[in-house]
OpenMM code with the backbone's topology and positions (N, CA, C; nanometers):
from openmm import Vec3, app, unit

residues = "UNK UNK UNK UNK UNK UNK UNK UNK UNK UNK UNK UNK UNK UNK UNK UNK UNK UNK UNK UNK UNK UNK UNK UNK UNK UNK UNK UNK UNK UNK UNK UNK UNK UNK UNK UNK UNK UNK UNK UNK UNK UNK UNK UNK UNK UNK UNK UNK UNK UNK UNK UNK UNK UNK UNK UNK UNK UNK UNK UNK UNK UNK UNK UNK UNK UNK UNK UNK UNK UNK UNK UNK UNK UNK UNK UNK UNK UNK UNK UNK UNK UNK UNK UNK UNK UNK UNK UNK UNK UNK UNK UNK UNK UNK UNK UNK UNK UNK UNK UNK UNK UNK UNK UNK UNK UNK UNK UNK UNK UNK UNK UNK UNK UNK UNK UNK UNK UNK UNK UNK UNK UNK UNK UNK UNK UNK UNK UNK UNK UNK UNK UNK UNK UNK UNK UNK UNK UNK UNK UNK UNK UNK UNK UNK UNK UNK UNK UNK UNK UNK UNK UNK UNK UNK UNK UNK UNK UNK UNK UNK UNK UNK UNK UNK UNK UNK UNK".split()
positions = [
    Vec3(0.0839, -0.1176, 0.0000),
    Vec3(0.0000, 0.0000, 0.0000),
    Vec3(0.0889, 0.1246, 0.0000),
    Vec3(0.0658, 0.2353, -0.0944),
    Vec3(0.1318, 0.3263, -0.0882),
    Vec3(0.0984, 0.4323, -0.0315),
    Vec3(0.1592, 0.5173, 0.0818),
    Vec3(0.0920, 0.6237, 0.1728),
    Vec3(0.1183, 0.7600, 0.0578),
    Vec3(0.0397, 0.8115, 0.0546),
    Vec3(-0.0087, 0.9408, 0.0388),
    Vec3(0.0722, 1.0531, 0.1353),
    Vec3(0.1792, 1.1395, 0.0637),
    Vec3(0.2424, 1.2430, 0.0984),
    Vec3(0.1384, 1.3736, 0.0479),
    Vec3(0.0831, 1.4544, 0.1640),
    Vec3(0.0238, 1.5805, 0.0960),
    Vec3(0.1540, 1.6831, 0.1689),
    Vec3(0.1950, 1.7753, 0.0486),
    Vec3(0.2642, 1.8610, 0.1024),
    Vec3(0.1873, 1.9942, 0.0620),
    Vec3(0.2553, 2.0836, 0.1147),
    Vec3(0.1818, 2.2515, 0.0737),
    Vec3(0.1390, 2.2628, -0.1003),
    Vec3(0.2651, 2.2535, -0.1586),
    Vec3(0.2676, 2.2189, -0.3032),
    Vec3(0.1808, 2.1419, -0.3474),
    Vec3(0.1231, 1.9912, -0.3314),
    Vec3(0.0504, 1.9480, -0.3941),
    Vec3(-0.0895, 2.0022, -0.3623),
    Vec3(-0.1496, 2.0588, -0.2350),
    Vec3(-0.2699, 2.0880, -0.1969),
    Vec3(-0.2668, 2.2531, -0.3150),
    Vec3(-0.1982, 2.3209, -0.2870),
    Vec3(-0.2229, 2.4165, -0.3739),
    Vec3(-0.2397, 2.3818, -0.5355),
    Vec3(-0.2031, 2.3029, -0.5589),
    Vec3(-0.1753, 2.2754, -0.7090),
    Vec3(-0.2703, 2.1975, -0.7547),
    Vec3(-0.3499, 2.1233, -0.6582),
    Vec3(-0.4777, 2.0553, -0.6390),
    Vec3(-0.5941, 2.1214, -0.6741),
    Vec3(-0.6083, 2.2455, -0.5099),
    Vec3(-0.6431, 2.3324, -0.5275),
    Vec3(-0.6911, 2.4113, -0.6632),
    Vec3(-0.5793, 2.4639, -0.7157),
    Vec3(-0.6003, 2.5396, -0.8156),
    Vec3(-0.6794, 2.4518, -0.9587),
    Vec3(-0.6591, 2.3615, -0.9667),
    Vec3(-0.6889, 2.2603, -1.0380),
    Vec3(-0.8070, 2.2441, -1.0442),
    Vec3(-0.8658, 2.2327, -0.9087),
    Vec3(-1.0214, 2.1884, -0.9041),
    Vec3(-1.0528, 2.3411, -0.9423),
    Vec3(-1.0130, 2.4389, -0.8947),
    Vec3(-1.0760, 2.5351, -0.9566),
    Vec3(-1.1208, 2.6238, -1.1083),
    Vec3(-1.0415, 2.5729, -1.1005),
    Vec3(-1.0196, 2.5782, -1.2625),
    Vec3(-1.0931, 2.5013, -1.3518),
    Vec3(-1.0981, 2.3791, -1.2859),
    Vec3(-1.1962, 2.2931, -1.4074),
    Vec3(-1.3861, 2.3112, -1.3875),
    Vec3(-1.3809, 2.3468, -1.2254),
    Vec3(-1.5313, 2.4259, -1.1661),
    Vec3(-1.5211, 2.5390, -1.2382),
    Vec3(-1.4475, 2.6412, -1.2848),
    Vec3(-1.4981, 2.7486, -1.3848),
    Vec3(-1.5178, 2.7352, -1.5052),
    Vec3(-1.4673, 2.6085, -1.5581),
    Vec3(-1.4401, 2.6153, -1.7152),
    Vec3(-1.6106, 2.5121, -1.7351),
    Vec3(-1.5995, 2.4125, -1.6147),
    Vec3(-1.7354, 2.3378, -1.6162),
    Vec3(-1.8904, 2.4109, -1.6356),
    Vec3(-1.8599, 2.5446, -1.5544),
    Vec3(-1.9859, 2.6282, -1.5311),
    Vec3(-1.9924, 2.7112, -1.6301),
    Vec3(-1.8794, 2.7512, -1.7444),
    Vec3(-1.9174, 2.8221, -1.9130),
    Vec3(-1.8347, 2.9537, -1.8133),
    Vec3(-1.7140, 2.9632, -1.6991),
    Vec3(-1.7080, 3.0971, -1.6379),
    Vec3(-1.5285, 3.1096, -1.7453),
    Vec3(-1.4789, 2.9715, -1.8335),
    Vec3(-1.3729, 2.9827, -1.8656),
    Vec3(-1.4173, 3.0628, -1.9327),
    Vec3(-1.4556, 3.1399, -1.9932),
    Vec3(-1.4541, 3.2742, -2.1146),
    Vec3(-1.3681, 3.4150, -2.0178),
    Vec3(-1.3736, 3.3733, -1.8709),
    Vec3(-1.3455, 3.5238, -1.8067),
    Vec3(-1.1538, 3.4918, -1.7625),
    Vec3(-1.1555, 3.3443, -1.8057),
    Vec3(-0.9927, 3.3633, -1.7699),
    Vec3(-0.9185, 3.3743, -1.8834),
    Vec3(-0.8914, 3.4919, -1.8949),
    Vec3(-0.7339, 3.5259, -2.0020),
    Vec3(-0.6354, 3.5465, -1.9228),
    Vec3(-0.4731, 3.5401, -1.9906),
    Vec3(-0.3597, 3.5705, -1.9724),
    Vec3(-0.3490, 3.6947, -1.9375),
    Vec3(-0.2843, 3.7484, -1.8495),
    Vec3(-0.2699, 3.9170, -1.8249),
    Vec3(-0.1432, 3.9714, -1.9358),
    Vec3(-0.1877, 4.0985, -2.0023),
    Vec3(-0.1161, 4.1155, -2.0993),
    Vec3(-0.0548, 4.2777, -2.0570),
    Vec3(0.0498, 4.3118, -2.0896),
    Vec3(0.1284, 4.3938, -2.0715),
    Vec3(0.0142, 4.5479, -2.2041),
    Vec3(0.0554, 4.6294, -2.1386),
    Vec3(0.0292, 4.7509, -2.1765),
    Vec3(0.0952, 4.8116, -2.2402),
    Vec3(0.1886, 4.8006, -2.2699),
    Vec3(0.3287, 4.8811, -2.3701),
    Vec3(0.4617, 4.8453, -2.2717),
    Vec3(0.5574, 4.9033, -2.3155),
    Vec3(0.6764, 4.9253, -2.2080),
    Vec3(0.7576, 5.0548, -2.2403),
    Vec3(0.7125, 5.1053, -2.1136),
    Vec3(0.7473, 5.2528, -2.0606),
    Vec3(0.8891, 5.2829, -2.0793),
    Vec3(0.8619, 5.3983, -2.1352),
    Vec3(1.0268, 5.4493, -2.1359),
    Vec3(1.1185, 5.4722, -2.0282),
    Vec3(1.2908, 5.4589, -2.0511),
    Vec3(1.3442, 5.4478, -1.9416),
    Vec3(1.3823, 5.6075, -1.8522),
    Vec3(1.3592, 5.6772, -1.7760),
    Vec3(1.3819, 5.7885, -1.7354),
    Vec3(1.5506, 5.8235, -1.6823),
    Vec3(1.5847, 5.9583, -1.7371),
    Vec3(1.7190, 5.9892, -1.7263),
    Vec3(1.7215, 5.9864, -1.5595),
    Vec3(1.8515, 5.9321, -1.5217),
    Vec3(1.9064, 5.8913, -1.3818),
    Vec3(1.9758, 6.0511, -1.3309),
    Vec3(1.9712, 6.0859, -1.2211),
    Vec3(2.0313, 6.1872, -1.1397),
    Vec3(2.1760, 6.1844, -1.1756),
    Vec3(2.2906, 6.2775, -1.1995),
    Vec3(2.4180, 6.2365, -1.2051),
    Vec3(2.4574, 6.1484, -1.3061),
    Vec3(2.3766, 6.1268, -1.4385),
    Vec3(2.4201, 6.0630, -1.5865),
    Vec3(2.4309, 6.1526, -1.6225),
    Vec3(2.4581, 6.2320, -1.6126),
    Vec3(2.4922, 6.3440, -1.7670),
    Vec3(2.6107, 6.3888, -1.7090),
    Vec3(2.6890, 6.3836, -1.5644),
    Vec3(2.8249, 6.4483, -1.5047),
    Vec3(2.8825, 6.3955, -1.6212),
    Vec3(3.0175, 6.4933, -1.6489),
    Vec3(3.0888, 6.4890, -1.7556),
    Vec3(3.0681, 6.4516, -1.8894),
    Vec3(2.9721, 6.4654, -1.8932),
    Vec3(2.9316, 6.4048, -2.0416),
    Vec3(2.9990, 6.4936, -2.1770),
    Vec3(3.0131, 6.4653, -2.2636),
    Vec3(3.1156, 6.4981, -2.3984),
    Vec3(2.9879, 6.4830, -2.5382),
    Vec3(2.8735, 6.5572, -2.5257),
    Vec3(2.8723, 6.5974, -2.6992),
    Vec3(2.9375, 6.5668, -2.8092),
    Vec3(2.9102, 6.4385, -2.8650),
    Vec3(3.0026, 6.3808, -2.9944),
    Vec3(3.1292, 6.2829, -2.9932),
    Vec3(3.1132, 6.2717, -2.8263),
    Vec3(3.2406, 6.1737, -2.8373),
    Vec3(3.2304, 6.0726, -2.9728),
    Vec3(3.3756, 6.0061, -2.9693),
    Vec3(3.3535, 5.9569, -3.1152),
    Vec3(3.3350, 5.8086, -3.1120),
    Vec3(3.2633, 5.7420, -3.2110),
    Vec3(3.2401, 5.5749, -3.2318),
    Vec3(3.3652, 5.5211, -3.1868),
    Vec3(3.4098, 5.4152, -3.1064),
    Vec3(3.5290, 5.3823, -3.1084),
    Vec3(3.5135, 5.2044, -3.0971),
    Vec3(3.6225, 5.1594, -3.1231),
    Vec3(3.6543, 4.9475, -3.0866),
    Vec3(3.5963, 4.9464, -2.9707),
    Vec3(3.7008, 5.0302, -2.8610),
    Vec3(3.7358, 5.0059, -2.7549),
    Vec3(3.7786, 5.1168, -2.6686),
    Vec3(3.7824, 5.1546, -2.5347),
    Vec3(3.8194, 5.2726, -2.4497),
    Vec3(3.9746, 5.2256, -2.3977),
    Vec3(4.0245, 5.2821, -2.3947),
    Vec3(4.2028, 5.2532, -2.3345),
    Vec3(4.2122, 5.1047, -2.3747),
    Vec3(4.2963, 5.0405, -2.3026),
    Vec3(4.3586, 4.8810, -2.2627),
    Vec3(4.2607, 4.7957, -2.2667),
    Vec3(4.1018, 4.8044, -2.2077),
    Vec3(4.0216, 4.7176, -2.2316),
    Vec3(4.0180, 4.6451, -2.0613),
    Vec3(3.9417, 4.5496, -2.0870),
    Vec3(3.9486, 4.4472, -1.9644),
    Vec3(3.8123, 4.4422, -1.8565),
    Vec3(3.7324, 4.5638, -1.9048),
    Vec3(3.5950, 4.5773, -1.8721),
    Vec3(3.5130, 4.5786, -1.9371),
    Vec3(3.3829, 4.5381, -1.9694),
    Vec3(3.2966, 4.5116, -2.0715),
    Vec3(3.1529, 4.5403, -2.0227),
    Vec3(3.1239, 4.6483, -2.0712),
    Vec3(2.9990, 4.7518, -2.0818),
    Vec3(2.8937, 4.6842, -2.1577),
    Vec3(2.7640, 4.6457, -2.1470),
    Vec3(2.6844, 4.5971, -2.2637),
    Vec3(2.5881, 4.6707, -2.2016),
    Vec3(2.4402, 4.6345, -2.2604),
    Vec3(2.3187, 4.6931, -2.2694),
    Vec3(2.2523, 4.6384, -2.3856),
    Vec3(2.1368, 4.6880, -2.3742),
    Vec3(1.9755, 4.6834, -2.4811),
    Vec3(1.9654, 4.8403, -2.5008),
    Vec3(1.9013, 4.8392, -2.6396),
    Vec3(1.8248, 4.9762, -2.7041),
    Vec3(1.6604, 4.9184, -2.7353),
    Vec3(1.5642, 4.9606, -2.6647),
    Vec3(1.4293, 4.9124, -2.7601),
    Vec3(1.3065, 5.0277, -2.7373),
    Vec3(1.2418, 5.0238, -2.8141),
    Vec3(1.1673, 5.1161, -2.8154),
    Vec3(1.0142, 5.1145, -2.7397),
    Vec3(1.0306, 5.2385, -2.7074),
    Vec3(0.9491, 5.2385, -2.5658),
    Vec3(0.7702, 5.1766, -2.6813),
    Vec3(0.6658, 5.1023, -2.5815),
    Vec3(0.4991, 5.1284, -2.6230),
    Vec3(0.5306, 4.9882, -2.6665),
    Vec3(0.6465, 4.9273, -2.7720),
    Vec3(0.6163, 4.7606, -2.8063),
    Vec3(0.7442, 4.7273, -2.7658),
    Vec3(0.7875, 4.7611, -2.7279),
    Vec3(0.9907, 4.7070, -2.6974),
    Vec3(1.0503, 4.6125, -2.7944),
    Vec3(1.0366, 4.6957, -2.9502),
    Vec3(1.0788, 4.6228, -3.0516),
    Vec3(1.2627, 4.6849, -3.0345),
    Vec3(1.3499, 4.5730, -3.0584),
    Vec3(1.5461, 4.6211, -3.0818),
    Vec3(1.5500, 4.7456, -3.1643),
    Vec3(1.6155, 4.8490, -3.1223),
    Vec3(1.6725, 4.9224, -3.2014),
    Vec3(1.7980, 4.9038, -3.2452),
    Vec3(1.8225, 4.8723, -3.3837),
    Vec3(1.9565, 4.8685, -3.4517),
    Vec3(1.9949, 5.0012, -3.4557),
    Vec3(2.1206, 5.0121, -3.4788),
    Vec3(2.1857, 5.1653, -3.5255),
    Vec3(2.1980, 5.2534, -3.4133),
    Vec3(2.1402, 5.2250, -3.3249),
    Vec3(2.1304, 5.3825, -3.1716),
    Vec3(2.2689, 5.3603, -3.1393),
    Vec3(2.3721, 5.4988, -3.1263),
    Vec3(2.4449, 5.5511, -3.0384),
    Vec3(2.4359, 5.5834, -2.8961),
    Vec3(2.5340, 5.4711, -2.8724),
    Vec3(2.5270, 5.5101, -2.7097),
    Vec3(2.6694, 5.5350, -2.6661),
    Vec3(2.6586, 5.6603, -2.5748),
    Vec3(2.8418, 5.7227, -2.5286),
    Vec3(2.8086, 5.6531, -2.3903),
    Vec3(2.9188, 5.6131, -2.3473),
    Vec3(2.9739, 5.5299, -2.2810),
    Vec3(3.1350, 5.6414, -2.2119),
    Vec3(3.1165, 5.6172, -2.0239),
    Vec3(3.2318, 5.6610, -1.9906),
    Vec3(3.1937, 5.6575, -1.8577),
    Vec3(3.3443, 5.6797, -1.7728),
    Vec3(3.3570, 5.6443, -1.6129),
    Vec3(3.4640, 5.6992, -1.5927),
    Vec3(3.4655, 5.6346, -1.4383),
    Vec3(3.6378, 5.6598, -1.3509),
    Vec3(3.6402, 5.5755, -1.4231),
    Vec3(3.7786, 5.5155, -1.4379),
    Vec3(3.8603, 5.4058, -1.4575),
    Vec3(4.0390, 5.3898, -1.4144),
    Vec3(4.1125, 5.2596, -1.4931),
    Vec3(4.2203, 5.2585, -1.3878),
    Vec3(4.2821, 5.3250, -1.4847),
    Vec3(4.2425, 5.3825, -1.5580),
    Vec3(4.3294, 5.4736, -1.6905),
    Vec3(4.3128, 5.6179, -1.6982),
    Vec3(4.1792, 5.6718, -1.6244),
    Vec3(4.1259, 5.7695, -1.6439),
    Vec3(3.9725, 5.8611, -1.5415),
    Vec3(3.9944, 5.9468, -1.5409),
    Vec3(3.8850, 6.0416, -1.4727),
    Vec3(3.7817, 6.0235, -1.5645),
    Vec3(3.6452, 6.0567, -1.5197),
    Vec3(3.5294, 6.0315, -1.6062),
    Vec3(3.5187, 6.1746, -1.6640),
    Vec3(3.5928, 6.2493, -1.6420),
    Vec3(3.6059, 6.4276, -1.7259),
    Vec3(3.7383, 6.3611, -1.8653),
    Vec3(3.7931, 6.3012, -1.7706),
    Vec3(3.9535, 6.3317, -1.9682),
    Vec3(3.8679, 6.2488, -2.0417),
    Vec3(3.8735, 6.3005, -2.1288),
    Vec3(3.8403, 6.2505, -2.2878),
    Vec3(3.8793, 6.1215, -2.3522),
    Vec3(3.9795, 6.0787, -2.2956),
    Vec3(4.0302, 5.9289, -2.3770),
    Vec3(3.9221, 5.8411, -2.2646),
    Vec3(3.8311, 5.9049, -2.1823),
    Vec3(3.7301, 5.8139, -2.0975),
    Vec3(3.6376, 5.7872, -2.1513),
    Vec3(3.6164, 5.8662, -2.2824),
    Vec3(3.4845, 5.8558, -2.3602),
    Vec3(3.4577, 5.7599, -2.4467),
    Vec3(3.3536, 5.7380, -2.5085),
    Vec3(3.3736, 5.6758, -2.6206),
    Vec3(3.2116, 5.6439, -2.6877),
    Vec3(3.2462, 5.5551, -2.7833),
    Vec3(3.0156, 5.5601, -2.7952),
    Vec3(3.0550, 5.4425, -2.8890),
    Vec3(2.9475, 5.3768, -2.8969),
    Vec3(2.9011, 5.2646, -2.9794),
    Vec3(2.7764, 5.2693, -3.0563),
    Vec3(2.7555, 5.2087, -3.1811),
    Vec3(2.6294, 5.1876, -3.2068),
    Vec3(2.5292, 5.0045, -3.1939),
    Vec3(2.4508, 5.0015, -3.1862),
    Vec3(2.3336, 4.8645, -3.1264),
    Vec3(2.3454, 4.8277, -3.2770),
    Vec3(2.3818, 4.6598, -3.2508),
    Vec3(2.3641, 4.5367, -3.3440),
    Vec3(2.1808, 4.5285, -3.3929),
    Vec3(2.2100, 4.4759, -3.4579),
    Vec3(2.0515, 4.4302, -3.5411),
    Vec3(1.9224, 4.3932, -3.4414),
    Vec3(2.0067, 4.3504, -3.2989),
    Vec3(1.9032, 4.2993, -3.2363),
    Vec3(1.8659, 4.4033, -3.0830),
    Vec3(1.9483, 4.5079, -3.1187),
    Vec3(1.9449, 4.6579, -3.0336),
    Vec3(2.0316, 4.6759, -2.9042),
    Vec3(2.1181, 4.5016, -2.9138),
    Vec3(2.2288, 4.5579, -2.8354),
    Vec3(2.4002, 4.5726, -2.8515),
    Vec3(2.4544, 4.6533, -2.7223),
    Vec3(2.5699, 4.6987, -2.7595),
    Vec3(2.6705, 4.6382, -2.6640),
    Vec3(2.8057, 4.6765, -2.6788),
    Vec3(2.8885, 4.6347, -2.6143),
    Vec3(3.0096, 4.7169, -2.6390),
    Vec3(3.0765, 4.7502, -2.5559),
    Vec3(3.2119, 4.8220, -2.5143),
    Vec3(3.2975, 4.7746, -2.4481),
    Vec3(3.4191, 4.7129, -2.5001),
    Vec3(3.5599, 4.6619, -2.4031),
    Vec3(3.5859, 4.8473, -2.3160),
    Vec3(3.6439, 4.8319, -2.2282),
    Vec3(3.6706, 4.9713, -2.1659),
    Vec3(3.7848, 4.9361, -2.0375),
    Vec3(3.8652, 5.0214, -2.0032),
    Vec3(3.9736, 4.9977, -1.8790),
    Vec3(3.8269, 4.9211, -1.7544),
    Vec3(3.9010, 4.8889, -1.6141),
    Vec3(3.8130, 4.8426, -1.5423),
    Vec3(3.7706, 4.9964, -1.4365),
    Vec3(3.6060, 4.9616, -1.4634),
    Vec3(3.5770, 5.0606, -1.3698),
    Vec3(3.6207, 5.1091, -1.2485),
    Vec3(3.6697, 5.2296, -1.1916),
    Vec3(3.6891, 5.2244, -1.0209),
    Vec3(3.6074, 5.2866, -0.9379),
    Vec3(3.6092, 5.2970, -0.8196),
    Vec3(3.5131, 5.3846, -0.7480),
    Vec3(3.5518, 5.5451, -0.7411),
    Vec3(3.4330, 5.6089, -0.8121),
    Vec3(3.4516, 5.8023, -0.7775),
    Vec3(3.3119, 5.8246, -0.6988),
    Vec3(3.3208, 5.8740, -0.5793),
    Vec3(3.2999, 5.9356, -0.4413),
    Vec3(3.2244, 5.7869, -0.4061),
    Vec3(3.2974, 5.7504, -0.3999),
    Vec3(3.2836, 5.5857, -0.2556),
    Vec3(3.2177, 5.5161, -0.3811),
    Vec3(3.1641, 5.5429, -0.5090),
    Vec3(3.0677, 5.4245, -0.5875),
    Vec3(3.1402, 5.3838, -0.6773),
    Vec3(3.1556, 5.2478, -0.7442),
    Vec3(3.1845, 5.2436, -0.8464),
    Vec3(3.0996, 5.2385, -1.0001),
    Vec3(3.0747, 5.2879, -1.0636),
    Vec3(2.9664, 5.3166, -1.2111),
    Vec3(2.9959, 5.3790, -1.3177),
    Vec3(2.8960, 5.3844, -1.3940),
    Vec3(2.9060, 5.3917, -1.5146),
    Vec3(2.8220, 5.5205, -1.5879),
    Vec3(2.8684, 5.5805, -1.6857),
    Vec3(2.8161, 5.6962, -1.7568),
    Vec3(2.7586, 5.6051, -1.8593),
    Vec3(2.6661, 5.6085, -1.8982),
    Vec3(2.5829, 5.6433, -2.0666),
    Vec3(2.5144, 5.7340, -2.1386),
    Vec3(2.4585, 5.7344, -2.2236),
    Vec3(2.4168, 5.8367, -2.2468),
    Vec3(2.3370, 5.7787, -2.4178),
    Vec3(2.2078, 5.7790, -2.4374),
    Vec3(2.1276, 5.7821, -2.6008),
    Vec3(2.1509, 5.9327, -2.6097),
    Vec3(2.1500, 6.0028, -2.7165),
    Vec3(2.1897, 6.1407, -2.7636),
    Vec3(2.1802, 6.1704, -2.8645),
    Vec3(2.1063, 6.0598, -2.9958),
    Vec3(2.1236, 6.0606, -3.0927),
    Vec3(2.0097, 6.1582, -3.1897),
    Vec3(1.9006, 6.1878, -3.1078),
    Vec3(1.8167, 6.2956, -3.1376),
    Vec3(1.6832, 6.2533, -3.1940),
    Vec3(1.6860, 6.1796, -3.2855),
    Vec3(1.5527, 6.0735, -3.2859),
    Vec3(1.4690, 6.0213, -3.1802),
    Vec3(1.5417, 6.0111, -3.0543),
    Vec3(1.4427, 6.0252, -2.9293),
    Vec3(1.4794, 6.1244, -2.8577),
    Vec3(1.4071, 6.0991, -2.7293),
    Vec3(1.4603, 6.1816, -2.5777),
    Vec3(1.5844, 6.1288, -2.5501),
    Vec3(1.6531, 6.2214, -2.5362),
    Vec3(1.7815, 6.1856, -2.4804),
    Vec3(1.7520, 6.0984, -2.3102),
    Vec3(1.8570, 6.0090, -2.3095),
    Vec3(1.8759, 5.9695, -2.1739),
    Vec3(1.9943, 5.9151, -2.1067),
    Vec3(1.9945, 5.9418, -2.0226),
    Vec3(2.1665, 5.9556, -1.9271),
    Vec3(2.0829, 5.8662, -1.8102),
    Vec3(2.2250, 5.7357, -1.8038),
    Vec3(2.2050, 5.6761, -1.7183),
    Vec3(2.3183, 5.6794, -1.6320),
    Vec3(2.3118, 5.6134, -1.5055),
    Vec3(2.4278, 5.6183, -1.4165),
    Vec3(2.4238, 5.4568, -1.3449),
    Vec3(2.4127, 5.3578, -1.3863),
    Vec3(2.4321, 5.2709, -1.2933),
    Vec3(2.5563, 5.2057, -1.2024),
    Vec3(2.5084, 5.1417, -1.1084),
    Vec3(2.6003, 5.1493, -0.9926),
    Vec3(2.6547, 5.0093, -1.0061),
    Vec3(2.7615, 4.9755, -0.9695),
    Vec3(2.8355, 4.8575, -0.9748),
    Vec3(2.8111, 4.7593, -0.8357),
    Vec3(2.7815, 4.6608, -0.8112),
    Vec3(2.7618, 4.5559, -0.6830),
    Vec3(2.9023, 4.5699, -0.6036),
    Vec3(2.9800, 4.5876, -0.7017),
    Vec3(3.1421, 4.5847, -0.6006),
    Vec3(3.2396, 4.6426, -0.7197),
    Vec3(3.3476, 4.7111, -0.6985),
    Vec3(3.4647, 4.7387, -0.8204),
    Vec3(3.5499, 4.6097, -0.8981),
    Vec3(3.5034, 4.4666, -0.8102),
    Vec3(3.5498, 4.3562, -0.8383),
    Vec3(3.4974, 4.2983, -0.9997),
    Vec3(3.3904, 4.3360, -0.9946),
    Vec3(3.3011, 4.3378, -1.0985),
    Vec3(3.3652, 4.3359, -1.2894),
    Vec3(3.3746, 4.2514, -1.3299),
    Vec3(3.4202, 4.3016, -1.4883),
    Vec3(3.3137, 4.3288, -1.5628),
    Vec3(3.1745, 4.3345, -1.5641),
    Vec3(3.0950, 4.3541, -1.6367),
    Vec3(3.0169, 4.4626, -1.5517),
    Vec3(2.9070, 4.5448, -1.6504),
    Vec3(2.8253, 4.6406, -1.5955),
    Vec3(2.6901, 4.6152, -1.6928),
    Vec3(2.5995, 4.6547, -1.7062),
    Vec3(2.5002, 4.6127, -1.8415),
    Vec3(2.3644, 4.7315, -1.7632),
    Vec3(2.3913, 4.7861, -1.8863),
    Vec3(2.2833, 4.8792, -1.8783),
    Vec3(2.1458, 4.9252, -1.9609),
    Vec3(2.0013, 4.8988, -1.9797),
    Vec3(1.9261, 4.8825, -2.0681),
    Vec3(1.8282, 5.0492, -2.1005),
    Vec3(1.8405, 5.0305, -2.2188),
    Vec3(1.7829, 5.1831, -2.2306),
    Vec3(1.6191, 5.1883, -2.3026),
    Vec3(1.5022, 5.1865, -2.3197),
    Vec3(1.3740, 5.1899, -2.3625),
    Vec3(1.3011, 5.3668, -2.4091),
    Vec3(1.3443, 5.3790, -2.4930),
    Vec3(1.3273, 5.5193, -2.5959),
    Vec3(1.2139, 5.5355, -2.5972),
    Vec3(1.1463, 5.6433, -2.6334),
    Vec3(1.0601, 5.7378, -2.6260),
    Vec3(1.0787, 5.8276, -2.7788),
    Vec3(1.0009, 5.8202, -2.8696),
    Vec3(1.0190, 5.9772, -2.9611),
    Vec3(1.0389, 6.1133, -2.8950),
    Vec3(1.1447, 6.1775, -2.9504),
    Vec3(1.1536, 6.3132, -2.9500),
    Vec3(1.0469, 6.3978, -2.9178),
] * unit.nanometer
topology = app.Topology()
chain = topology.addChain("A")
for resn in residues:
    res = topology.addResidue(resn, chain)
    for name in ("N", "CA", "C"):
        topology.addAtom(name, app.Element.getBySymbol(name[0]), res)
């Protein structure tokens, strides 16, 4: 004879079960749909993304020596379809540079599927944080300046996602 284990999990899952087939039995399945998303909201410029920022920095490989790796998403705000082609400037402290000198800068443009990527020196901490500058600027939307913060300076990656808005 085999004993019967009820745990939390199976009573809920039971549960839900019988309920489900009591609504669909009584003609009430017409009222259960999937919950569906409303658009997706654009991303709002961050406090302290635009410090030092550089107007036109230029497309580049790579920022100094490399050894840190910047990525992100571009998509467009209402259906969050990829934006190919968006410029994004990219810059920080680093172990090469102040997030003001200029060889800190740099910008990329988004692959086919709207994202990007930047080799860059490794981020360090400026006033106790360690993070990152971005920046969309390209004028076809709202501009937006992000600033995200790093979990630790140990960190080789940072990834930052941006959701546009028209101009």
């Amino acid at each position: 004879m085999t004993k019967a284990i009820i745990t939390r999990r199976s009573l809920i899952a039971a549960g839900g079960a019988a309920a489900l087939a009591g609504a669909l039995a009584s003609g009430a399945g017409r009222l259960i749909v999937p919950a569906q998303a409303k658009g997706v909201a654009p991303t709002p410029s961050m406090r302290g993304g635009s410090n030092n920022y550089r107007p036109g920095a230029p497309i580049v490989e790579r920022i100094g020596s490399g050894g840190f790796l910047m990525t992100g998403t571009v998509r467009r705000a209402g259906d969050g379809a990829p934006m190919p082609g968006q410029r994004i400037q990219i810059w920080a402290h680093t172990t090469e540079g102040h997030e003001r000198d200029p060889q800190s800068h740099g910008a990329t443009l988004t692959d086919e599927n709207g994202e990007f990527s930047l080799d860059m020196p490794q981020i360090v901490p400026a006033f106790g944080q360690p993070h990152g500058h971005l920046a969309y600027d390209s004028g076809d939307f709202k501009t937006v300046f992000l600033r995200p913060v790093m979990p630790s300076a140990r960190h080789k990656t940072l990834a930052a996602h941006f959701v546009l808005e028209p101009a």
